[in-house]
C-alpha positions as CSV (number, residue, x, y, z in Angstrom):
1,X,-38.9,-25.1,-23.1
2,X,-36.1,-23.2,-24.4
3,X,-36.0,-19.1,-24.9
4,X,-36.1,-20.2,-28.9
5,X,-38.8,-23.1,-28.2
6,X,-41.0,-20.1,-26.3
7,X,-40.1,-17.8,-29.3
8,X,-41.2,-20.3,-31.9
9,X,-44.2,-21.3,-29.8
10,X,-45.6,-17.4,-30.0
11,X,-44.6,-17.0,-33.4
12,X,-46.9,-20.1,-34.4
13,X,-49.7,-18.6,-32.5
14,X,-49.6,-15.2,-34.1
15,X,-49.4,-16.9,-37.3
16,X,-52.7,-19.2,-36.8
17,X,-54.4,-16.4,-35.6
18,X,-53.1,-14.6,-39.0
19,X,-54.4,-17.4,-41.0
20,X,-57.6,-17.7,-39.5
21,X,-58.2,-14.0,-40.0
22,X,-57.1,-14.2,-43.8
23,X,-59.8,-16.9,-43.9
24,X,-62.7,-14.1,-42.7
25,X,-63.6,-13.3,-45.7
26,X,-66.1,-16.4,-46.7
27,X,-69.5,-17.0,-48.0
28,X,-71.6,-15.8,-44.5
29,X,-69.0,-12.8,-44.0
30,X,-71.0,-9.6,-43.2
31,X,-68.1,-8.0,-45.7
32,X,-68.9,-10.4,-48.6
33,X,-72.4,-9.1,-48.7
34,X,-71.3,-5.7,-48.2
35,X,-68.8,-6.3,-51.8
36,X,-71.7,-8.2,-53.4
37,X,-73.7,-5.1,-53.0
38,X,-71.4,-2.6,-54.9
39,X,-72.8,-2.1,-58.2
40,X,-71.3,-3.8,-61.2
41,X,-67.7,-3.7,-59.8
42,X,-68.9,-6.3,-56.4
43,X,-68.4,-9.9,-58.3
44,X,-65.2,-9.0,-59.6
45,X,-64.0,-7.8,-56.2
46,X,-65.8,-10.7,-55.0
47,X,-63.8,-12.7,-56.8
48,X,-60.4,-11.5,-56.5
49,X,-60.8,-11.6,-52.4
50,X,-62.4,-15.5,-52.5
51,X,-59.8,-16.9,-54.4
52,X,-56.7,-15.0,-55.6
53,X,-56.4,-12.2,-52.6
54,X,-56.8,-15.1,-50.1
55,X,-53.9,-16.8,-52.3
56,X,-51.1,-13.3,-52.2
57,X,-52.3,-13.1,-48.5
58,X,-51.4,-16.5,-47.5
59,X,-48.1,-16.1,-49.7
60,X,-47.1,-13.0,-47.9
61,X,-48.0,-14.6,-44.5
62,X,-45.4,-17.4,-45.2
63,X,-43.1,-15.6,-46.5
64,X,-42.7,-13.2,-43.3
65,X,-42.6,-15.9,-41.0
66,X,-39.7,-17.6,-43.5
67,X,-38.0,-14.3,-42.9
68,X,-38.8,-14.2,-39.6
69,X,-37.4,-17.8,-38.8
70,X,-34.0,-17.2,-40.3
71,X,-33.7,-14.7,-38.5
72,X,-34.4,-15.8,-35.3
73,X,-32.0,-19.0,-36.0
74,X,-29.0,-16.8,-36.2
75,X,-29.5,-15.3,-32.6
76,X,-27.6,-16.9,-29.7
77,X,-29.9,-18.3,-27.2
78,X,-28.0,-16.6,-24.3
79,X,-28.8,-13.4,-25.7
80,X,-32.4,-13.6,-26.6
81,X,-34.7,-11.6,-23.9
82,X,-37.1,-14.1,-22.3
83,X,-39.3,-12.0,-20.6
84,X,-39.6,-9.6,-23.5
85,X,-41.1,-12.3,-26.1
86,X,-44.0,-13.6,-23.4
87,X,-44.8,-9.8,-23.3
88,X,-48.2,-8.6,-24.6
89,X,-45.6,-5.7,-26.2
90,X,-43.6,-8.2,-27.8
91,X,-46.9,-9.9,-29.2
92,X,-48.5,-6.5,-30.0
93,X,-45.3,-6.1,-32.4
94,X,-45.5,-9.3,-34.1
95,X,-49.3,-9.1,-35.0
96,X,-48.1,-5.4,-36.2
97,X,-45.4,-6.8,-38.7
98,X,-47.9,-9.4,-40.0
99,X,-50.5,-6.9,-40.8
100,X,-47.6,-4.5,-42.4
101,X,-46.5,-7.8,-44.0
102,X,-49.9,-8.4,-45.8
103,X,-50.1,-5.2,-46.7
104,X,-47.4,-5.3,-49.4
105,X,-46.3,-6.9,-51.9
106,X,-42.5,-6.4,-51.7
107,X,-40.4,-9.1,-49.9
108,X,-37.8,-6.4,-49.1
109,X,-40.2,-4.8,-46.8
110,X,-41.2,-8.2,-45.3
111,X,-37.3,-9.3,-44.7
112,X,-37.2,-5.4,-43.4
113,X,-39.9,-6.3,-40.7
114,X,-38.5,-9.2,-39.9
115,X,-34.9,-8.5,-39.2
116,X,-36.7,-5.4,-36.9
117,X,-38.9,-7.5,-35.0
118,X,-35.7,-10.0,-34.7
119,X,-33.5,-7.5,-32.6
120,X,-35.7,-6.4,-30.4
121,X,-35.6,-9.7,-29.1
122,X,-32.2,-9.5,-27.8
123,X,-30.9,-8.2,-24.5
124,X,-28.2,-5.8,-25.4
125,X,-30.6,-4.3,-27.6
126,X,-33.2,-3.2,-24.9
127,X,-33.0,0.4,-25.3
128,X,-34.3,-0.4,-29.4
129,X,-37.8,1.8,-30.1
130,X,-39.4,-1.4,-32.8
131,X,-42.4,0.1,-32.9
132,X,-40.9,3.3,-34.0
133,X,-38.5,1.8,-36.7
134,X,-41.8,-0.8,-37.8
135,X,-43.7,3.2,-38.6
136,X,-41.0,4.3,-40.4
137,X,-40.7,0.9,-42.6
138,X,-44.0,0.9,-43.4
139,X,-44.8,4.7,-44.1
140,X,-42.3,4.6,-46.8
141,X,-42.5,3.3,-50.3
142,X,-39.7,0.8,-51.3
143,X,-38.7,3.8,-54.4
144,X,-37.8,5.7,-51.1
145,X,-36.3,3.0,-48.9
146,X,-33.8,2.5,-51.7
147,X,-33.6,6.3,-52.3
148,X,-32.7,6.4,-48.4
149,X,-30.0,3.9,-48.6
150,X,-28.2,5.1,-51.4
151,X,-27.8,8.6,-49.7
152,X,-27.0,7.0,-46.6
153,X,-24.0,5.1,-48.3
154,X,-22.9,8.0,-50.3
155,X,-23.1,10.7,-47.1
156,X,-21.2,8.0,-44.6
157,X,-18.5,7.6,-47.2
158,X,-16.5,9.5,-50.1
159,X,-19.4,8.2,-52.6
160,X,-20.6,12.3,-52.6
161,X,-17.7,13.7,-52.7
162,X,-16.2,11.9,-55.5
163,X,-19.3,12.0,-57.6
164,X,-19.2,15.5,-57.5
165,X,-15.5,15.1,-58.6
166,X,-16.5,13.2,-61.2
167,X,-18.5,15.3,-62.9
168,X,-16.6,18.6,-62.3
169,X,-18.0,20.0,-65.7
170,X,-21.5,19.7,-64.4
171,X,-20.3,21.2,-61.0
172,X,-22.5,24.3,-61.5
173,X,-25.3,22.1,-61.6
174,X,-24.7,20.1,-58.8
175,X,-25.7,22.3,-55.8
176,X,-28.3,19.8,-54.0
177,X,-28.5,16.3,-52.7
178,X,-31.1,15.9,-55.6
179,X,-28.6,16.5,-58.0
180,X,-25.8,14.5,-56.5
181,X,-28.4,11.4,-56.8
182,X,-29.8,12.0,-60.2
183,X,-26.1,10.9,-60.6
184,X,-26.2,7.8,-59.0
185,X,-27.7,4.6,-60.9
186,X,-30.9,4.4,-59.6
187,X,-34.1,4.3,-62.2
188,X,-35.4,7.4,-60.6
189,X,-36.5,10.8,-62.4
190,X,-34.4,13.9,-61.3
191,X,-37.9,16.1,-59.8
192,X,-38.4,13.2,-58.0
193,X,-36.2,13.5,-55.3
194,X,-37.4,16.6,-54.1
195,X,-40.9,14.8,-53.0
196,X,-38.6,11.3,-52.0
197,X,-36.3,13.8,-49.6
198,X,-38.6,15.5,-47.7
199,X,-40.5,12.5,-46.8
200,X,-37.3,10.9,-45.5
201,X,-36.9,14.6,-43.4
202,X,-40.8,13.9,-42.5
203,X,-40.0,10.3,-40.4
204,X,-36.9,11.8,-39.2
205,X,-34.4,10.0,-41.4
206,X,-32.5,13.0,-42.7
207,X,-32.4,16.9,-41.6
208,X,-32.2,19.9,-44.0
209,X,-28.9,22.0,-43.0
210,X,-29.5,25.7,-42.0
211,X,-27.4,28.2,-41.0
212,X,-25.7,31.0,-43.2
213,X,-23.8,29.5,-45.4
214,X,-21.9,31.6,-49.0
215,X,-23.6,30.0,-51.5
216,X,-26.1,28.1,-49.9
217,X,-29.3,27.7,-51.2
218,X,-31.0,24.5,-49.3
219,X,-31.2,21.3,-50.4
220,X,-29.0,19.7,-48.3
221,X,-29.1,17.2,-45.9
222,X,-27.4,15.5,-42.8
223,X,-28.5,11.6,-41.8
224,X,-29.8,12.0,-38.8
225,X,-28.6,9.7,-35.7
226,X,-32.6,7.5,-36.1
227,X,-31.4,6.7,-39.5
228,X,-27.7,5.9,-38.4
229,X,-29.7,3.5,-35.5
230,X,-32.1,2.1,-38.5
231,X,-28.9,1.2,-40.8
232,X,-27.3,-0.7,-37.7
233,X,-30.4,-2.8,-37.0
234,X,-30.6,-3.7,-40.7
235,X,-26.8,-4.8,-41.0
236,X,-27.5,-6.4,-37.2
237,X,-24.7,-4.8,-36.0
């Protein structure tokens, strides 16, 4: 068999087993009876888990391993790390992205998991921490993965500075990062982005700077080099 065959050949298997355990939830289930015992509320949640939450399950399942399969297509065989993917590690990490997968229902997040789970299946990539990226992925909301790429773009090129330029009359107002993004396009209220910015300091996207600075009042932060690593695994560079 091929390194790709092998890959494929695991990738099936994690996705039976996947199937079989979206299937669980049936008419002798210990958990059925368990729903069918709450109170008014248990048919309807009965209900939604028989038929339409066995349906978005199944959906999300697919769609991950779609992802997951176009990824995989665009890797050169030479460079794909054999002994890695018949690892329990390596199978350990896929049953992880197909639980994170069900879990949500935004196909960014899924294509996110996938591209992840993708690289560290090449050779030149050894040194890659999945798991630890996998966390991060799935700790955030998809407001704040967006929230985190728009400040990574705008702190990696002139994007700050010339918003700031562009609204020199405002300038007085414009002392944090909250404010420079409250300029950007994105649907998001203004208070927001204080909550959105420490989590991204919390999984160790971004640091706050420090130091004494004239002027400075917090607010501010640097990408740190995790989120610099994240980006490059996204872009597969």
């Amino acid at each position: 068999m091929s390194k790709k065959e092998i890959l494929k050949a695991n990738i099936e298997q994690a996705k039976y087993l996947a199937e079989e355990s979206v299937l669980l939830y049936n008419d002798t289930s210990p958990l059925k009876l368990c729903v069918l015992g709450i109170p008014t509320l248990g048919p309807v949640i009965d209900t939604i888990l028989t038929s339409k939450g066995q349906k978005i399950s199944y959906n999300r399942l697919l769609n991950f391993i779609k992802e997951l399969e176009s990824e995989i297509k665009g890797i050169d065989e030479k460079l794909i790390n054999l002994e890695f993917i018949e690892s329990e590690e390596f199978y350990d990490l896929l049953v992880k992205s197909i639980e994170a997968s069900l879990k949500t229902r935004h196909n960014d997040k899924r294509k996110l998991y996938a591209t992840i789970l993708s690289n560290c299946c090449i050779l030149e990539k050894e040194d890659l921490n999945p798991e630890f990226f996998l966390n991060i992925i799935t700790e955030l909301t998809i407001e704040e993965l967006i929230v985190a790429k728009k400040l990574y773009k705008l702190k990696t090129t002139n994007g700050y500075k010339q918003l700031i330029k562009k609204n020199q009359e405002r300038s007085d107002y414009i002392k944090q990062d909250k404010d420079v993004l409250a300029l950007t396009d994105l649907p998001i209220d203004k208070d927001d982005y204080t909550f959105i910015l420490l989590r991204l300091q919390r999984v160790g996207l971004i640091k706050e700077q420090t130091g004494m600075i004239i002027g400075y009042t917090g607010g501010v932060y640097n990408i740190t080099e995790t989120f610099t690593k994240l980006i490059k695994i996204i872009d597969n560079e």
